[in-house]
C-alpha distance (Angstrom), angle and dihedral (degrees) to the residues before:
residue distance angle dihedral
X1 . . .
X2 3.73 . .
X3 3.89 95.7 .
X4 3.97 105.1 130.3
X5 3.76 128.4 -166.2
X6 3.56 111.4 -141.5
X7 3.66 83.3 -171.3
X8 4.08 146.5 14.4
X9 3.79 113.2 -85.7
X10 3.52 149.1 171.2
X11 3.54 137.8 -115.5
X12 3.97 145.7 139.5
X13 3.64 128.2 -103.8
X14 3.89 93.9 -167.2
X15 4.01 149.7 -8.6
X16 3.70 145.4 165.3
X17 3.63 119.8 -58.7
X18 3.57 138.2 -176.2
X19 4.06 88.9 -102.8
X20 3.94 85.1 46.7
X21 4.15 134.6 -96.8
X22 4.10 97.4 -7.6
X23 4.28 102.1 -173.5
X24 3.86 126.5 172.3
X25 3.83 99.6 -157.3
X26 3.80 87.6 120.7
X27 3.47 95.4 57.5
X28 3.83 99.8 49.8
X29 4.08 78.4 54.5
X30 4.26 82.6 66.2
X31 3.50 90.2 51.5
X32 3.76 103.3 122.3
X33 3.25 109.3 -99.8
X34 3.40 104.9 11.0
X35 3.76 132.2 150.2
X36 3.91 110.7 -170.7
X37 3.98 121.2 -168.8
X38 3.58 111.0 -146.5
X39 4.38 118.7 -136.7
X40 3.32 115.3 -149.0
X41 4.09 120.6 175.8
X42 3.52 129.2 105.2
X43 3.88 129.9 -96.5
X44 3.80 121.8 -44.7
X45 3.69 90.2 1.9
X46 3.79 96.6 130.0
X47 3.88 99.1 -86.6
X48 3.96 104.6 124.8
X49 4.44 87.7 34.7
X50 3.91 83.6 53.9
X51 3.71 99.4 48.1
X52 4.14 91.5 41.1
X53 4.32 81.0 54.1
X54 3.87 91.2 47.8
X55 3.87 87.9 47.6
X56 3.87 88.4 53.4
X57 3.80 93.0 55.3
X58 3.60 89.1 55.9
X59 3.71 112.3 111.4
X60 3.89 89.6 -168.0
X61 3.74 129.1 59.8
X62 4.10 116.1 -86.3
X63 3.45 129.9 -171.2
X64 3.96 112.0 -118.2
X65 3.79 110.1 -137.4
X66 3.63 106.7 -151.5
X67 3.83 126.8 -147.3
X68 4.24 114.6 -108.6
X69 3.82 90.0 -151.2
X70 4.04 93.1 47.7
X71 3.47 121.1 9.7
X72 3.53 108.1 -171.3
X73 4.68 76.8 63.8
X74 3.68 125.7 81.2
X75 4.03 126.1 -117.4
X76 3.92 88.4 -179.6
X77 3.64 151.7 -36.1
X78 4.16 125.3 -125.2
X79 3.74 110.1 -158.1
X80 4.30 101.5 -147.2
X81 3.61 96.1 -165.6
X82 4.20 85.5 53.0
X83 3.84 116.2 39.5
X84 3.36 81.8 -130.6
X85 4.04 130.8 119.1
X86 3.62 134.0 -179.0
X87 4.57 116.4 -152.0
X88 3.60 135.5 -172.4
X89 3.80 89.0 -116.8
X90 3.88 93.9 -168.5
X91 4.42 125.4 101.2
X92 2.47 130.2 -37.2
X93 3.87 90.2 42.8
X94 3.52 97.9 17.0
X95 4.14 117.9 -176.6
X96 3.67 133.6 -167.8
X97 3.33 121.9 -166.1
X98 4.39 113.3 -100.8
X99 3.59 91.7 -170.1
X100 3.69 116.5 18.8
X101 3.78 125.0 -150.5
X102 3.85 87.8 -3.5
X103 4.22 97.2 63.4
X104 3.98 105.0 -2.1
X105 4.05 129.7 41.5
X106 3.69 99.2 -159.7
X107 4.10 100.3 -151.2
X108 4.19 99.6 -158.8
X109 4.23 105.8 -156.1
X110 4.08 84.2 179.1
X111 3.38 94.8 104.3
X112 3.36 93.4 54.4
X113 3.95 90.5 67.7
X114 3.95 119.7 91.9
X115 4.37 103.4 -134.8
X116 3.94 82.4 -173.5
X117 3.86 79.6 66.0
X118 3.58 109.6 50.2
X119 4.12 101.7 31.2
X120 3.76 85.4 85.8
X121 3.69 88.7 56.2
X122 3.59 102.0 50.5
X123 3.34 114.3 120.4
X124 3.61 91.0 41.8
X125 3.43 93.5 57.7
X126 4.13 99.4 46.1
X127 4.03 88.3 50.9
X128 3.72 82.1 50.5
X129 3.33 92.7 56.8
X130 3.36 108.5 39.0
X131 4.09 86.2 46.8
X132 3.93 78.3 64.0
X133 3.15 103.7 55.9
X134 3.94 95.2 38.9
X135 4.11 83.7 59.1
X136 3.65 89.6 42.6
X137 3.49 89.8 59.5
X138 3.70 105.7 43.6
X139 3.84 83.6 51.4
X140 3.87 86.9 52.8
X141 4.26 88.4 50.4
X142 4.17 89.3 55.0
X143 3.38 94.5 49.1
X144 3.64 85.6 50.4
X145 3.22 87.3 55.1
X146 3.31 101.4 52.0
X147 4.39 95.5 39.0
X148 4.23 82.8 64.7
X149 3.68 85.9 52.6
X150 3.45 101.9 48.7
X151 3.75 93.5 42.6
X152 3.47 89.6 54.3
X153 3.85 89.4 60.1
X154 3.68 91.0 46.6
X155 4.23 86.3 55.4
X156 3.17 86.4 56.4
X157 3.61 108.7 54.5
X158 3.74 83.2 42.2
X159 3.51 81.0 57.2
X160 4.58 84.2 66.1
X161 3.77 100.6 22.2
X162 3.97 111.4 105.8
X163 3.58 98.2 -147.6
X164 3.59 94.8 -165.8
X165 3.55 90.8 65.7
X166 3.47 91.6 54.1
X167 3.90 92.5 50.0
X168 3.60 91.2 57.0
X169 3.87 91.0 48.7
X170 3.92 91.3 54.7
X171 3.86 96.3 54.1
X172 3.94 91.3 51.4
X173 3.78 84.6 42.8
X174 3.95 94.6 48.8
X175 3.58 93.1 36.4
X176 3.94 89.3 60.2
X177 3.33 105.8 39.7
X178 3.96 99.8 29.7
X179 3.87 120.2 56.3
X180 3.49 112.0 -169.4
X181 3.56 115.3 -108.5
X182 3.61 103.4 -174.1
X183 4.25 134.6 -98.6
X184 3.24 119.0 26.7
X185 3.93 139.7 -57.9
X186 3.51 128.5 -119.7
X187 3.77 123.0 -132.0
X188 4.27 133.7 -139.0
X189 3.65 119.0 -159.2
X190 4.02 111.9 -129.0
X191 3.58 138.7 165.1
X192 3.89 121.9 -149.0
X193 3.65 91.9 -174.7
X194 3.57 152.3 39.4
X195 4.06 147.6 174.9
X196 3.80 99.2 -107.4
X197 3.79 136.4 175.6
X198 3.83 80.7 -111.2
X199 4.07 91.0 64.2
X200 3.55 111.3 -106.4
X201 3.65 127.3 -13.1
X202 4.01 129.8 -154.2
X203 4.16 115.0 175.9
X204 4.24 83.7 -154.3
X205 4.57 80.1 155.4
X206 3.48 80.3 71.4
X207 3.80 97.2 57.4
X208 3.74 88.0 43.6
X209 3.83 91.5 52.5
X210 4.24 91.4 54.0
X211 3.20 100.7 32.5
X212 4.22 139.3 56.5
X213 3.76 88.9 175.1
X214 3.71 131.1 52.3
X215 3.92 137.1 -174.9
X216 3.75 106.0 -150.1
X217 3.79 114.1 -160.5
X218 4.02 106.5 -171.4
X219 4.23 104.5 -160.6
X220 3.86 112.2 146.5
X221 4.15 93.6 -170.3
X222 4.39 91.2 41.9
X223 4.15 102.7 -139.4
X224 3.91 94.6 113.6
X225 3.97 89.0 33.8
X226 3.73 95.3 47.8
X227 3.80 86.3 49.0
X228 3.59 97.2 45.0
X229 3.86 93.6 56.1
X230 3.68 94.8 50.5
X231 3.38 97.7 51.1
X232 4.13 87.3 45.6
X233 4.21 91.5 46.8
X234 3.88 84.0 50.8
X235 3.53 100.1 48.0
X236 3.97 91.6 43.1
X237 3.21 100.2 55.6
X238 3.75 93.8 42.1
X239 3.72 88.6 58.8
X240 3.52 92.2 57.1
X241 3.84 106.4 -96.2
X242 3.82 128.4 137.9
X243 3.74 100.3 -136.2
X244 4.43 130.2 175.4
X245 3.49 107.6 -129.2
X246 4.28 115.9 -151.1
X247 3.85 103.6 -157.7
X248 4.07 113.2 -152.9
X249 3.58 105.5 -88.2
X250 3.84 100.3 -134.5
X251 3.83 89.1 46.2
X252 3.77 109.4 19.0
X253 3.87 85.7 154.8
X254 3.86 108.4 75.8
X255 4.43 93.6 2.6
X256 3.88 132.4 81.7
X257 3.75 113.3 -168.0
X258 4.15 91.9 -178.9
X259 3.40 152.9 18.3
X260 4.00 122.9 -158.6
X261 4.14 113.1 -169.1
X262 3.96 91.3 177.3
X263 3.59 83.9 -179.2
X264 3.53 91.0 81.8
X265 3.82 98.0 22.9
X266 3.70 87.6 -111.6
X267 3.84 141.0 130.7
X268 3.69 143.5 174.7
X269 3.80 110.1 -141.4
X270 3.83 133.1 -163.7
X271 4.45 112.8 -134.5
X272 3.00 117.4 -159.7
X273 4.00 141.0 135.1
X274 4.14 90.6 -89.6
X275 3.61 86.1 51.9
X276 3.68 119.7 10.2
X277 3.88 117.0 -172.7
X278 3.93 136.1 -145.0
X279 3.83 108.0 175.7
X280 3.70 124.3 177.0
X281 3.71 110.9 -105.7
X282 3.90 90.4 -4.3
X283 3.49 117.6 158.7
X284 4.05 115.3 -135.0
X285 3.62 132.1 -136.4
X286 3.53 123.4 -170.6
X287 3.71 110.9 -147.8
X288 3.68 93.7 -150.7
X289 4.25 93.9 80.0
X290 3.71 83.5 75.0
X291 4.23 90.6 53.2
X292 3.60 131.1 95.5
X293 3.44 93.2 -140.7
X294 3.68 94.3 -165.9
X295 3.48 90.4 56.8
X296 3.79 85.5 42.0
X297 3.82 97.8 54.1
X298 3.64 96.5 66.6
X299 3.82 91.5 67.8
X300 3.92 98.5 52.8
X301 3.35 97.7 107.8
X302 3.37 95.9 49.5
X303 3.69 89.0 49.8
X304 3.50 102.1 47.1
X305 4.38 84.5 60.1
X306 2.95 98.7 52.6
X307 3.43 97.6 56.0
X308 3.46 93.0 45.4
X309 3.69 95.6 44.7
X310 4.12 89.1 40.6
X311 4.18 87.1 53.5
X312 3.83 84.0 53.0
X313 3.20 105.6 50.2
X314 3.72 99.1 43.2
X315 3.79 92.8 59.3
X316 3.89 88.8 46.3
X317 4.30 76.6 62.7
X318 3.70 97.3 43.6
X319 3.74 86.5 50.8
X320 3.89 85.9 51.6
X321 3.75 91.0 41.7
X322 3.95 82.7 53.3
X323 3.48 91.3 53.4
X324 3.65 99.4 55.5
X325 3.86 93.6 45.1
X326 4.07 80.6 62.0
X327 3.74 85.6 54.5
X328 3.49 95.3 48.0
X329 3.93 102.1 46.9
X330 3.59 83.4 55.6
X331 3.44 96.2 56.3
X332 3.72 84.7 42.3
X333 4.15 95.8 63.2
X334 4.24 86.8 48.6
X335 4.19 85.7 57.7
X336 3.50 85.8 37.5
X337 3.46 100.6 64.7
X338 3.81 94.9 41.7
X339 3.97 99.6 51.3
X340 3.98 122.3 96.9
X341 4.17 91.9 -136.1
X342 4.09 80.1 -171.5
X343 3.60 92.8 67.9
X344 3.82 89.7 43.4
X345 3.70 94.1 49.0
X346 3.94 85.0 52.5
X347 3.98 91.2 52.8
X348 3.59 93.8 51.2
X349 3.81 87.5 52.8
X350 4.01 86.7 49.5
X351 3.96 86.6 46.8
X352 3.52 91.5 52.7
X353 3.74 105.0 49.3
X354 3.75 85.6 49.9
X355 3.71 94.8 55.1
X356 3.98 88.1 44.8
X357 3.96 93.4 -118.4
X358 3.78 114.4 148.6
X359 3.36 126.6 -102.6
């Protein structure tokens, strides 16, 4: 993988989706090249604190991989300058090692939690749990909810997009502003934003940091964007170019919102109300040249509810999401209270002589 990070960024590596919690930890395990160490401890037990200290020591750029259900937490750390990458490998993105030693270093915290000191507190802390994961997925449902509405928007701008126009507007494109460098590219999967307890989230510092030059495709309803990025992702990679893909984050399935080519310090970015973006020296596109607006026209109705209804029901599931953070930082200050944080502090020091970070 020849993607470099001039800088430190940000990104996801998974959220909640309208077919439930979609995460790509596995796949930055296939990487080539690299060597994942595993986290395994329960909540508030020091995992995100350790990995933000690891990242610290780092004397080459990482890329921070932020926590859907908290933010301002850690899931993981990737270490550019290393091939190597260090997860929370507990729910809701659990991972167990496929080839221990050789492509995973599980790193167990369990022993550094006292049992004496949470048996009292047991029944407190299954209702805790399961009150998370009943909040969880009620969140999950609204976003549902809203993922059906939005894609019916998207059908129907499909419905007055001529996509053959938009075909021929991507080969000019990629024929300017991609020379073909010969084999083919490789390809990391990113996300740049997420469905948070905070509202929505979009890491756009982290397209400013890799790239100088941006494509900005505005399209509220996502037919002629989702189509656009496809055709851009093929062509990339086909021209040789190691790219990060950002998959939509309601429907990171069947939809890319971007496409990063740091080789060239240059991205094509989706802008829309979810995720609006203001790039230095960007370059917009308005998705609607490729409409029939006539066509388009007889769907505004429709369109302008489902956006309304869509903006509605996500915030019911942020307020959900917000809910079950509650529920987990309280479950959070009973592990607390029963962890020895000396005997973490000494594993991250073990961790990070065996990933060759200073110290």
């Amino acid at each position: 993988m020849e993607i470099k990070c001039p800088q430190s960024v940000d990104f996801f590596l998974g959220t909640t989706t309208p077919a439930g919690f979609k995460g790509y930890f596995r796949q930055l395990g296939q990487e080539p090249g690299m060597q994942l160490y595993l986290i395994k401890s329960g909540p508030g037990c020091g995992k995100s604190t350790m990995m933000k200290q690891l990242a610290q020591l780092s004397a080459g750029p990482v890329q921070r991989i932020h926590c859907a259900s908290d933010p301002d937490s850690l899931d993981g750390v990737v270490f550019c300058d290393k091939d190597a990458a260090i997860l929370d490998a507990t729910a809701p993105h659990t991972l167990e090692p496929l080839a221990p030693g050789a492509d995973e270093v599980v790193v167990s915290l369990y022993h550094t939690i006292s049992p004496e000191a949470l048996r009292p507190h047991r029944d407190q802390i299954r209702d805790l749990f399961a009150q998370n994961a009943a909040l969880r997925s009620r969140a999950a449902r609204y976003i549902a909810s809203a993922g059906s509405l939005m894609l019916d928007s998207r059908r129907a701008e499909a419905c007055s997009t001529d996509f053959e126009k938009v075909r021929r507007y991507v080969k000019r494109l990629c024929a300017r502003l991609l020379p073909r460098r010969g084999g083919v590219g490789s390809e990391q999967i990113r996300l740049l934003s997420a469905i948070t307890p905070q509202g929505p989230v979009f890491y756009s510092g982290t397209i400013r940091a890799l790239a100088d030059r941006a494509v900005v495709f505005r399209d509220e309803y996502g037919a002629a964007s989702r189509f656009l990025l496809e055709q851009i992702r093929s062509e990339a990679l086909t021209r040789g170019y190691d790219i990060i893909t950002c998959p939509c984050a309601l429907h990171p399935e069947d939809k890319i919102d971007h496409v990063l080519v740091p080789a060239l310090r240059l991205a094509f970015v989706t802008d829309n109300s979810w995720h609006p973006a203001s790039l230095p020296g960007q370059q917009a596109v308005r998705c609607s040249r490729f409409w029939d607006r006539s066509n388009l026209s007889g769907f505004r109705a429709r369109l302008r509810f489902n956006a309304r209804a869509a903006q509605e029901l996500v915030q019911q599931a942020v307020d959900l999401m917000a809910s079950a953070k509650a529920c987990h930082d309280e479950l959070e200050s009973y592990y607390r209270a029963a962890v020895d944080f000396g005997a973490v502090e000494q594993a991250a020091r073990d961790c990070a002589r065996r990933m060759g970070l200073e110290t």
